[in-house]
C-alpha positions as a Python dict, from the first residue, in 0.01 Angstrom:
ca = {
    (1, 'X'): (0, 0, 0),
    (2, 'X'): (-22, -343, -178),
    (3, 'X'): (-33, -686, -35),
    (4, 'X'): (211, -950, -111),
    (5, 'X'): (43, -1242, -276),
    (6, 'X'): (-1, -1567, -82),
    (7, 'X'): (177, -1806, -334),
    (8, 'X'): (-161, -2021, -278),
    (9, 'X'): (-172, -2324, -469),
    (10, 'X'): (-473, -2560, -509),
    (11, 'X'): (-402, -2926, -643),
    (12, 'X'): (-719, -3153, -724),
    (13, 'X'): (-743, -3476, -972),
    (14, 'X'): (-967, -3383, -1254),
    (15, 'X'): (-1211, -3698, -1164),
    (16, 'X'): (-1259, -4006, -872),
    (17, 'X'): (-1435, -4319, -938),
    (18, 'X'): (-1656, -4424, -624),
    (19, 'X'): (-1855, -4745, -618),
    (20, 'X'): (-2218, -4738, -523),
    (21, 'X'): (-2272, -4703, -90),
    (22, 'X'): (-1887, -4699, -53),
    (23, 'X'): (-1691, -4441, 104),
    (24, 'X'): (-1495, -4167, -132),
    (25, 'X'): (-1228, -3954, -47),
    (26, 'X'): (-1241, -3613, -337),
    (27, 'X'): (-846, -3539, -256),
    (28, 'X'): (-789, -3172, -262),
    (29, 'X'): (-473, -3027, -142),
    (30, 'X'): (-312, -2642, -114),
    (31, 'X'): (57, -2502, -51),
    (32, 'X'): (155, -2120, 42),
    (33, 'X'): (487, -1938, 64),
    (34, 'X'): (469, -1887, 382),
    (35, 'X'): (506, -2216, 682),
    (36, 'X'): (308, -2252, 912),
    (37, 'X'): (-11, -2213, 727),
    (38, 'X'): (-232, -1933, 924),
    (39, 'X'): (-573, -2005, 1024),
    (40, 'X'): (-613, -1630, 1073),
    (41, 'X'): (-618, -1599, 698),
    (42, 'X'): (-792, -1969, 577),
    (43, 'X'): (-1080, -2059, 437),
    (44, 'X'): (-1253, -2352, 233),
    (45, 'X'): (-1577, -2411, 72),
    (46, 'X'): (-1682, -2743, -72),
    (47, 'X'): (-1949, -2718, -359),
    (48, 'X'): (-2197, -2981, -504),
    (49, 'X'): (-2355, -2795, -812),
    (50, 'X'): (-2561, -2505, -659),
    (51, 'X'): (-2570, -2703, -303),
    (52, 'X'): (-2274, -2606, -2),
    (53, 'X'): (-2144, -2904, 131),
    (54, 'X'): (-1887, -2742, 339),
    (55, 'X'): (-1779, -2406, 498),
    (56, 'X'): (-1464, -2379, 695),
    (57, 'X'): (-1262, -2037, 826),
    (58, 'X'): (-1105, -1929, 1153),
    (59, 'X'): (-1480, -1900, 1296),
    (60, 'X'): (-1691, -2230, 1165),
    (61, 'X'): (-1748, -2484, 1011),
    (62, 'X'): (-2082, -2629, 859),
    (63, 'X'): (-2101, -2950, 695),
    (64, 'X'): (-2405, -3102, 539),
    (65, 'X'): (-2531, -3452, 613),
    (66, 'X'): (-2332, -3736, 464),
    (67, 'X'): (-1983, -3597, 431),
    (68, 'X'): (-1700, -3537, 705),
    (69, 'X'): (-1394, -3325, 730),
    (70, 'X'): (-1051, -3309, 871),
    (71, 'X'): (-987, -2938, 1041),
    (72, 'X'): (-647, -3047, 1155),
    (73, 'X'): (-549, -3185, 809),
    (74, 'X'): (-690, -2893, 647),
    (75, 'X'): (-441, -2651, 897),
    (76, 'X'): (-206, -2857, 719),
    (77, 'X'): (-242, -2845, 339),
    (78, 'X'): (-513, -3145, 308),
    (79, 'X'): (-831, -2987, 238),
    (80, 'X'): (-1030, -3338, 131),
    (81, 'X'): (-1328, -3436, 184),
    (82, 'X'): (-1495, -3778, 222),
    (83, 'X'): (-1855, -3836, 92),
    (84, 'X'): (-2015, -4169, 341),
    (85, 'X'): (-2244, -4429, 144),
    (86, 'X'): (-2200, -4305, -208),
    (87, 'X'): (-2530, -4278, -398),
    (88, 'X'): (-2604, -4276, -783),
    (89, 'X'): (-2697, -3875, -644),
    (90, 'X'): (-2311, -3808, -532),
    (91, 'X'): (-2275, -3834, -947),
    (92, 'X'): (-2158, -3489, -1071),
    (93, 'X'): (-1932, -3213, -1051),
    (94, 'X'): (-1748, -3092, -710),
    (95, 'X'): (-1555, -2769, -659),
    (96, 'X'): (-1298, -2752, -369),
    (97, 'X'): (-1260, -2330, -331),
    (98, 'X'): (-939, -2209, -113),
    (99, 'X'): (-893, -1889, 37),
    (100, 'X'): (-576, -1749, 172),
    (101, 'X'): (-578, -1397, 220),
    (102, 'X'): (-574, -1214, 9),
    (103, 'X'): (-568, -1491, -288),
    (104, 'X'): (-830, -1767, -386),
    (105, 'X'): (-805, -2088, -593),
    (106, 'X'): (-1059, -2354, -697),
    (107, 'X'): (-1082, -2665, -892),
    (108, 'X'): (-1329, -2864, -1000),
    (109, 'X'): (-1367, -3290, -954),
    (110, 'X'): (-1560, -3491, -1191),
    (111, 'X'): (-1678, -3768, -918),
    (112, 'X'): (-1793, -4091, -1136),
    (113, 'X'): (-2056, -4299, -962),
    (114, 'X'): (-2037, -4690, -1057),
    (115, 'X'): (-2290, -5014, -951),
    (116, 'X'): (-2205, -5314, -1059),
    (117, 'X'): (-2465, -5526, -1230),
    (118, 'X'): (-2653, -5840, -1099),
    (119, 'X'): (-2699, -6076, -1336),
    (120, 'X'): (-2938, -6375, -1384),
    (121, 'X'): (-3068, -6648, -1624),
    (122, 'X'): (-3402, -6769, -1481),
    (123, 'X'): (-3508, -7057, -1736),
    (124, 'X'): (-3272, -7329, -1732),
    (125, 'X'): (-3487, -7612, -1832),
    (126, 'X'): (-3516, -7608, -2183),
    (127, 'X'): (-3744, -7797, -2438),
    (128, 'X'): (-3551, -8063, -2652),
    (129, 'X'): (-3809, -8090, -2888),
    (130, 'X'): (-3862, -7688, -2952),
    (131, 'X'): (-3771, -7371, -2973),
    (132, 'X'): (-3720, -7195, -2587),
    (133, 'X'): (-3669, -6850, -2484),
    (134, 'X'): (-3415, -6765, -2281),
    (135, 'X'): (-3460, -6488, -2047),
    (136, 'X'): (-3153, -6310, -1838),
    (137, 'X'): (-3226, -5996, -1613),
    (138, 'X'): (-2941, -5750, -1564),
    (139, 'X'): (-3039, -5574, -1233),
    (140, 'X'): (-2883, -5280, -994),
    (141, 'X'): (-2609, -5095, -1243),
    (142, 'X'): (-2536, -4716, -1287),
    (143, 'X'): (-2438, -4573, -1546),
    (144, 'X'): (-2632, -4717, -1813),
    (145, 'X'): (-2419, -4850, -2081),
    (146, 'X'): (-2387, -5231, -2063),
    (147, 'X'): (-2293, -5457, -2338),
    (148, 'X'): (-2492, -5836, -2306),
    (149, 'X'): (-2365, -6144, -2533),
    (150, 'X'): (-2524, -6450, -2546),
    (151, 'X'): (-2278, -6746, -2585),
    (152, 'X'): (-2309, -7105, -2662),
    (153, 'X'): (-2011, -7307, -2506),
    (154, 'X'): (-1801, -7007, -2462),
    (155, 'X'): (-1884, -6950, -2793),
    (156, 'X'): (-2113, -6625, -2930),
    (157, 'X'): (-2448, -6725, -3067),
    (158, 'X'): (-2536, -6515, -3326),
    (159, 'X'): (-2908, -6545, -3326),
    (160, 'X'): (-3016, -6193, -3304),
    (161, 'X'): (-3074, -6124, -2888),
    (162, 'X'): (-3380, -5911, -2771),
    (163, 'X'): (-3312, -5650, -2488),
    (164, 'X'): (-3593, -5459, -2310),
    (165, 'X'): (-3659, -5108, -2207),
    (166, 'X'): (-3432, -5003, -1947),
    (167, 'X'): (-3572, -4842, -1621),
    (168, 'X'): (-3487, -4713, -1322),
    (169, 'X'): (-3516, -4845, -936),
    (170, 'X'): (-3540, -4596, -677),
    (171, 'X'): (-3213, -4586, -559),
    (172, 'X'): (-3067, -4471, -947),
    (173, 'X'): (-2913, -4794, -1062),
    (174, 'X'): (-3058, -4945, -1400),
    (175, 'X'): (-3212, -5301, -1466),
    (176, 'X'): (-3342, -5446, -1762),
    (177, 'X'): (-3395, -5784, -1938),
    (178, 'X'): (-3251, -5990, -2221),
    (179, 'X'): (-3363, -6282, -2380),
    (180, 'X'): (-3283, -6517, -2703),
    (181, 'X'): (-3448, -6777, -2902),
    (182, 'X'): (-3246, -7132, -2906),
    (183, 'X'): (-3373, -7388, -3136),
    (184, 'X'): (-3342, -7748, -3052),
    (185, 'X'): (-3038, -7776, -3324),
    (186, 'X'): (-2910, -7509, -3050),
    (187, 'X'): (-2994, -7727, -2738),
    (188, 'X'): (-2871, -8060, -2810),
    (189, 'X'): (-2591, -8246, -2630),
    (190, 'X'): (-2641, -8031, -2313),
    (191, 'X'): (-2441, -7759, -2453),
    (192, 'X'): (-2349, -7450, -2185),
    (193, 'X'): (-2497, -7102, -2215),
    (194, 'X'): (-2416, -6804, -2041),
    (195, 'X'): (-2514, -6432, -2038),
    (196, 'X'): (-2212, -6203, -2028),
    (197, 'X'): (-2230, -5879, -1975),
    (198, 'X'): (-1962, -5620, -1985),
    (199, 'X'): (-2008, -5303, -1771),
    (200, 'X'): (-1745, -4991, -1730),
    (201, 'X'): (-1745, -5087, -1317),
    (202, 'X'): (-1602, -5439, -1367),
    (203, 'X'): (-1267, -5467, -1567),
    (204, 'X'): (-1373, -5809, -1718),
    (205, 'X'): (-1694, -5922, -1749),
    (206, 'X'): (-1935, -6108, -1566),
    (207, 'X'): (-2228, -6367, -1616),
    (208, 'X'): (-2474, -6641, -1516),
    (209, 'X'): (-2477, -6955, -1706),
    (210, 'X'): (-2609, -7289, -1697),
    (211, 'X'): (-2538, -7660, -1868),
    (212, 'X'): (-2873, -7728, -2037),
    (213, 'X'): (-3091, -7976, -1855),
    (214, 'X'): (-3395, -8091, -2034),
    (215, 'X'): (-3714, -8057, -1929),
    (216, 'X'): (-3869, -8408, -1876),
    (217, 'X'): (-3491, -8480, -1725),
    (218, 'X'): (-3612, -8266, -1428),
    (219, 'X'): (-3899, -8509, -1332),
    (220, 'X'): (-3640, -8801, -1411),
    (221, 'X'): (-3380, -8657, -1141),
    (222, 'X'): (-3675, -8580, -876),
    (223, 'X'): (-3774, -8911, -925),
    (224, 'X'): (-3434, -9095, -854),
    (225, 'X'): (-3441, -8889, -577),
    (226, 'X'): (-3734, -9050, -431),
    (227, 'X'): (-3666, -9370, -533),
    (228, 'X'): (-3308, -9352, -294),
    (229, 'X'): (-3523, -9234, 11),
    (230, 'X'): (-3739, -9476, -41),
    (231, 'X'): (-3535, -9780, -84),
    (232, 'X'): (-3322, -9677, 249),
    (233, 'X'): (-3614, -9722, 460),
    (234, 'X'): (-3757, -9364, 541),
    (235, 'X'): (-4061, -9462, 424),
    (236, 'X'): (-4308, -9776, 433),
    (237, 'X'): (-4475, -9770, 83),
    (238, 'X'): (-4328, -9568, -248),
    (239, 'X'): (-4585, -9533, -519),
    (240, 'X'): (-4513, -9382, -910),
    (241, 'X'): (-4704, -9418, -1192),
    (242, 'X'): (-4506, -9628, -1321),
    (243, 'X'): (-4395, -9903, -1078),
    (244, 'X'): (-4507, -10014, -684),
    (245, 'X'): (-4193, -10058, -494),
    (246, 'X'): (-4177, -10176, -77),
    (247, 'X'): (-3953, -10022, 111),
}
């Protein structure tokens, strides 16, 4: 006596973006010949390399920790499932398995982790008189390719840029450090300078930058400062090296 096939159908994207401790849905959907869909005869299994994520039939269903499931949707056609809190972990393969007696169908989703990078110049008072090293730190991205330009008034510089060793933080993501030489040639008439980066989980790219302020202008600006508290009376006597003023 033989069976009359199912007609089961499994339909999955081949891949899903997620962004790092957001919510993903991995869309996986099924059709049959037969309406209404039988619970009698369904099952689904969820997959995370060798690791079950998800068993579902007419007599369970086990999840693991971290992902959720619709039973009603899945009576329906919708077998999805949503991963909570996406870590640089969730990176990897999936495989959504249906069984309708007596057929079966899987397919596989490629589920593409991305962080977006931090990123930060921390020396922004610069020696007129001499060569400076500017240092940027690129912190918190997954995966690791990241391309980091140096410009000069939205302008490349093409001194040749150092970048460190890359490591890894605890949580997956990626950080390491940049930094160029600017001579004073470089420096002069308060050009700006920024540290772009380009990274696969923002479509354009992003950067920290900064107008060059001289050095010894830093002590001239704190002392203005003072000098305009001074002179409206929060204080009784203002001393600098230079000059004794009364309040």
């Amino acid at each position: 006596h033989l069976f009359p096939g199912s007609g089961l159908e499994v339909t999955a994207p081949p891949s899903q973006t997620a962004f790092f401790q957001s919510h993903v849905v991995l869309p996986c959907t099924f059709s049959v010949n037969t309406l209404p869909i039988n619970p009698q005869f369904l099952g689904i299994i969820w997959s995370f390399g060798t690791k079950e994520l998800l068993r579902f039939d007419n007599k369970e269903k086990v999840l693991s920790d971290g992902v959720s499931f619709n039973e009603q949707a899945a009576r329906q056609g919708k077998a999805s499932l949503t991963i909570r809190n996406v870590t640089i972990a969730n990176h990897g393969t999936y495989k959504c398995l249906v069984t309708y007696s007596p057929d079966r169908m899987s397919r596989e989703i490629q589920l593409n982790v991305e962080a977006k990078p931090t990123v930060k110049i921390h020396n922004k008072y610069l020696d007129k008189n001499d060569k400076n090293v500017v240092d940027c730190s690129i912190t918190g991205f997954f995966p690791r390719e990241i391309r980091v330009t140096w410009l000069r008034n939205n302008i490349e510089i093409l001194n040749k840029s150092e970048i460190g060793t890359f490591q890894m933080d605890a949580d997956g993501t990626f950080r390491v450090n940049s930094s160029i030489v600017l001579t004073p040639a470089q420096i002069q008439d308060h050009p700006f300078i920024a540290c772009q980066v380009e990274h696969v989980s923002q479509p354009e790219p992003i950067q920290d930058d900064f107008s060059v302020t001289y050095k010894g202008m830093r002590k001239l600006v704190d002392l203005y400062v003072t000098l305009f508290f001074a002179r409206s009376g929060q204080c009784n006597r203002f001393v600098t090296k230079q000059a004794h003023f009364r309040c």
